[in-house]
N, C-alpha and C positions, 0 to 999 in steps of 0.2 A: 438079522443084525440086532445085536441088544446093546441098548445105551446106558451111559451112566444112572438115566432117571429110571428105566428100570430096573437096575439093578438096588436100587434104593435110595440114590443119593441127588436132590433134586439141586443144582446150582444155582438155577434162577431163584428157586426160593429164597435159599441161602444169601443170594445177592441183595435182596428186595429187603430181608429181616436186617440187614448189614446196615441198607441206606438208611435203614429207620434207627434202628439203633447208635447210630454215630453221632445223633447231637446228645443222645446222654452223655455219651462219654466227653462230648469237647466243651458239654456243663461245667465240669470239672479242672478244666484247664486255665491258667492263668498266666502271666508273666515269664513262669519259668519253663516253658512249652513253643521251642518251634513249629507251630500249627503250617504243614504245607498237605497239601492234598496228592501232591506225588513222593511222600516217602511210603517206602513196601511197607504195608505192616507193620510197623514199626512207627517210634515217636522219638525225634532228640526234644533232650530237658537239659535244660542247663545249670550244671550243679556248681555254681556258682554259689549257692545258698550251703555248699559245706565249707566258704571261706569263711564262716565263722567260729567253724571250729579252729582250738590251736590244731589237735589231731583228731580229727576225724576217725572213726571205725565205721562201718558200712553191716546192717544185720541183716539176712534174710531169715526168709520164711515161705513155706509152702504148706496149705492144710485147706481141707474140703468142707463140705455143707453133709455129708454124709447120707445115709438113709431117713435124715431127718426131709429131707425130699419126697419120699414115700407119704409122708403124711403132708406136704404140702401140695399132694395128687391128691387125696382124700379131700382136702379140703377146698379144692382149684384154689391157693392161698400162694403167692410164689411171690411178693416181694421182699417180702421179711427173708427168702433165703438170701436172697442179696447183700444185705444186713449182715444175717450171720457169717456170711463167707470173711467179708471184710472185719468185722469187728473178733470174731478167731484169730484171724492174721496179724490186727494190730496188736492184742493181747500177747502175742508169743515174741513179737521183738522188742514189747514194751517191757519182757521177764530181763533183757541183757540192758535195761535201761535206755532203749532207741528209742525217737521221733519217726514216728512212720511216714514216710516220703512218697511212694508211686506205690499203685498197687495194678496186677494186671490178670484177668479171670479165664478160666475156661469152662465152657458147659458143652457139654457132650450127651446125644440122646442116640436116641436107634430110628426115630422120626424128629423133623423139626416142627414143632408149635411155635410158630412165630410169635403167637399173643402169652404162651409161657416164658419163650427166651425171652422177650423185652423185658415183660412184669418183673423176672429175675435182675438183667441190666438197669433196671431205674433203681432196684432198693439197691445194688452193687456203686450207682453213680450219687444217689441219694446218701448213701454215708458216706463216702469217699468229700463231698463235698464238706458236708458235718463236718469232719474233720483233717479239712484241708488238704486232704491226699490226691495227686495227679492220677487220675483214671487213666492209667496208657491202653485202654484196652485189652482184647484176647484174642480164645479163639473158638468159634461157635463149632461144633464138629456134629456131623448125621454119620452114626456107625452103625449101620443094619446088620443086625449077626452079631453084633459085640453087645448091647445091650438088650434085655428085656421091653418087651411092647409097655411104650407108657413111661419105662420108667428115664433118669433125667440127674448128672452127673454132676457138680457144681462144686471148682475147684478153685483156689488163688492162691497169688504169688505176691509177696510184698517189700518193698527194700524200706530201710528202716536208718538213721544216725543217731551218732553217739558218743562225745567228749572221750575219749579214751582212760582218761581219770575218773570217770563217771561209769562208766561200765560195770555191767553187774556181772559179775561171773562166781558169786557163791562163795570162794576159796577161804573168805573170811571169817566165813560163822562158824558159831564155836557153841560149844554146850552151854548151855543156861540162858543162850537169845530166846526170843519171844515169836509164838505163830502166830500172825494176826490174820483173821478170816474175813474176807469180803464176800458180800452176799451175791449170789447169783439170782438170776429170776427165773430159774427151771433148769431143764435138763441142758439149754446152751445147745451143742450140739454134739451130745457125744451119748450114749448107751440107748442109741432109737431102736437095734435089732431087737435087746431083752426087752426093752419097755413095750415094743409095739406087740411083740408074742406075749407078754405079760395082759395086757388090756384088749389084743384084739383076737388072739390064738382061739379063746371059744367060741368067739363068736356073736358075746353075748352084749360088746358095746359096739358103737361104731363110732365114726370120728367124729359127728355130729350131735350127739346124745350130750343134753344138758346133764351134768355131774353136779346134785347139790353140793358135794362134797370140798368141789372145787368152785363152786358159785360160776362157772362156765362151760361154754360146749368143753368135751374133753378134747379134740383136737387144737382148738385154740389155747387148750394149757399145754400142748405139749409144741405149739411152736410159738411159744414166750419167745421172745428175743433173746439172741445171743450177748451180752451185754460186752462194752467194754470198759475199761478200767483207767484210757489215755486221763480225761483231767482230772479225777482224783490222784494218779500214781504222779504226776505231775508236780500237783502240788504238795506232796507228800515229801519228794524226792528234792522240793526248794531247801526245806526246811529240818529233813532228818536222813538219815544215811541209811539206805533198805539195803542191807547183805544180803537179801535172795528175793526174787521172785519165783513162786509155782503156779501156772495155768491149769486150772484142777479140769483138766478135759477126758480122755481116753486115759481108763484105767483108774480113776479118782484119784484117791490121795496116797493108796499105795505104792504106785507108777509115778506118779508126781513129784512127790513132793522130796524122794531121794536123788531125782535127779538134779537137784540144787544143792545137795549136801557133798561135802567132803568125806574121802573116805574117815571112817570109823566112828561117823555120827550117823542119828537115828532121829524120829521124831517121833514123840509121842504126843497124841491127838487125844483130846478129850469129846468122847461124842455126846456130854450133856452139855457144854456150853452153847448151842445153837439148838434150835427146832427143825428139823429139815421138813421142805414144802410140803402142803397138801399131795402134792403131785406124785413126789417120792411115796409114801404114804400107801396112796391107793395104788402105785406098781406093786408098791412091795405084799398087799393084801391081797390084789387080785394075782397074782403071779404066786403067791406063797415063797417068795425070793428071802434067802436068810440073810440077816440084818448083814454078816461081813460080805455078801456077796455084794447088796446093798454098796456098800462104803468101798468095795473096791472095784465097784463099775461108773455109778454117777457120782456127779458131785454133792448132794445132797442137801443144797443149798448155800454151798461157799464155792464160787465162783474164782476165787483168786485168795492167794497167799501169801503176804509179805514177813520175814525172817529177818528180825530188827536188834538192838542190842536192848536186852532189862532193861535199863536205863532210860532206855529213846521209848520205851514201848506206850509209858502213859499220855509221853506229850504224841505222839500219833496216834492214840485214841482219839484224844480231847481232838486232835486235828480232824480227823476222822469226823466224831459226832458234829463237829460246825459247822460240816460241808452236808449236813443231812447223810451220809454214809453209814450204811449196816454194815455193823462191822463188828467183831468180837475175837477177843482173846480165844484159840481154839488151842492152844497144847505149846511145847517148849522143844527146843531138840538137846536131844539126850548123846551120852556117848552109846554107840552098839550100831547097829546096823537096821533098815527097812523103817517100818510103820507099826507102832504100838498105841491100839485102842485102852483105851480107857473110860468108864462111863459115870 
């Protein structure tokens, strides 16, 4: 007779990592959370806090921690993916102008490390808290057969609101608005496949190895934080009208930054206005990666994109540099089509 724990799936673990993990998440709960201990899985929230909108829109979102997980196995470093999962999430329905409301995770391995699932769960309940998001929980999954030995899946789900009059949906910009660049602090979470075959394919660094280059271990420059953008775009958004945001993640600003545009516009990007990181840097030397591969795989230093009118673009500088924000004029959109470099 063979049993579930045989076969690879241990429940009582699973149970035991559950009871622990549950006060992170009820960290995060307040007022608007019927906390009872017999709902299945499941959380009611009382969205009673979208009677302040006149119309309400509701945004989702769903997006991963990716293989940047891989190098947080390198470095047994696993809170910060928590971090990244949630601050991705809020960035992408913070692009349609939403307040992110609940967010709810899943992480998936092929074995459970109970002391990697939590450390993931606290950084996932630790920014949730940051910024006021209801942690509803997920769902912890042991897939033997589906994942590789070691490796450790880390995905979320976010609902998001949004004045209906306030809503961003792009339709508006027009040729001659203004690309304003906000800085990101590294790669975020998106081109760890090329970067990690870039720096680690020969063999010749490991994730530990101090990089004067980078004035730190290299794996701890490559799991910089995912950053988010919630109170700057906030108060940006008091005070000037953003026709677009781009989440410069998977596929840089190639991928990106058309997907805010309307048809028969184009953007041309200036890639001398900014310095892109140390980090970029030494991918692109050690990998011998060509500069447009570069520019249309990571972000290269601009984390996020806002598409403003000429007019609005100086006084959201000035607003920009008061809140201490790196930020820079990076290029204009054009009539044509796609992504045009410039240097």
């Amino acid at each position: 007779m063979t049993t579930y724990k045989e076969a690879g799936v241990d429940v009582e673990k699973k149970n035991a990592l559950l009871r622990k993990i549950k006060e992170h998440v009820k960290g995060t709960f307040d007022s608007r959370v019927l906390s009872s201990e017999t709902l299945f899985k499941s959380l009611l929230i009382n969205a009673s806090e979208l009677k302040k909108y006149k119309e309400p829109m509701l945004a989702f979102n769903s997006d991963g921690a990716g293989t940047k997980t891989t190098v947080a196995a390198m470095m047994n470093s696993w809170r910060g993916i928590g971090h990244d999962v949630v601050n991705h999430c809020i960035n992408d329905v913070l692009t349609m102008g939403a307040h992110p409301l609940f967010f709810s995770d899943y992480v998936a391995s092929d074995r459970l490390k109970p002391e990697v699932i939590e450390e993931i769960v606290k950084g996932v309940a630790e920014c949730c808290r940051k910024n006021r998001i209801i942690f509803a929980g997920g769902e912890t999954a042991e897939m033997p057969g589906t994942y590789t030995s070691g490796s450790v899946d880390v995905a979320g789900f976010i609902v998001g609101a949004v004045e209906k009059e306030k809503a961003i949906d792009g339709k508006n910009i027009a040729a001659g608005d203004v690309l304003i660049g906000l800085a990101s602090t590294g790669l975020h979470t998106n081109g760890f496949s090329l970067a990690r075959k870039a720096l680690f394919g020969d063999g010749s660094y490991s994730a530990n190895d101090y990089v004067p280059q980078l004035k730190m271990r290299l794996g701890d420059a490559l799991l910089a934080p995912h950053r988010n953008y919630l109170k700057t775009t906030a108060a940006v958004m008091e005070k000037y009208r953003i026709k677009g945001i781009a989440h410069i993640t998977g596929g840089s600003f190639r991928k990106n930054l058309p997907r805010i545009l309307p048809k028969g516009l184009g953007a041309k990007v200036n890639r001398a206005s900014w310095k892109p990181l140390p980090i970029f840097e030494l991918i692109m030397e050690r990998g011998n990666i060509p500069l447009d591969e570069m520019y249309n795989t990571f972000n290269m230093g601009i984390g996020y994109v806002y598409a403003v009118d000429a007019k609005d673009s100086d006084g959201v500088m000035q607003l920009l540099q008061r809140m201490k924000e790196k930020a820079c004029v990076i290029g204009t959109v054009v009539k044509g089509e796609g992504v045009m470099y410039v240097d």
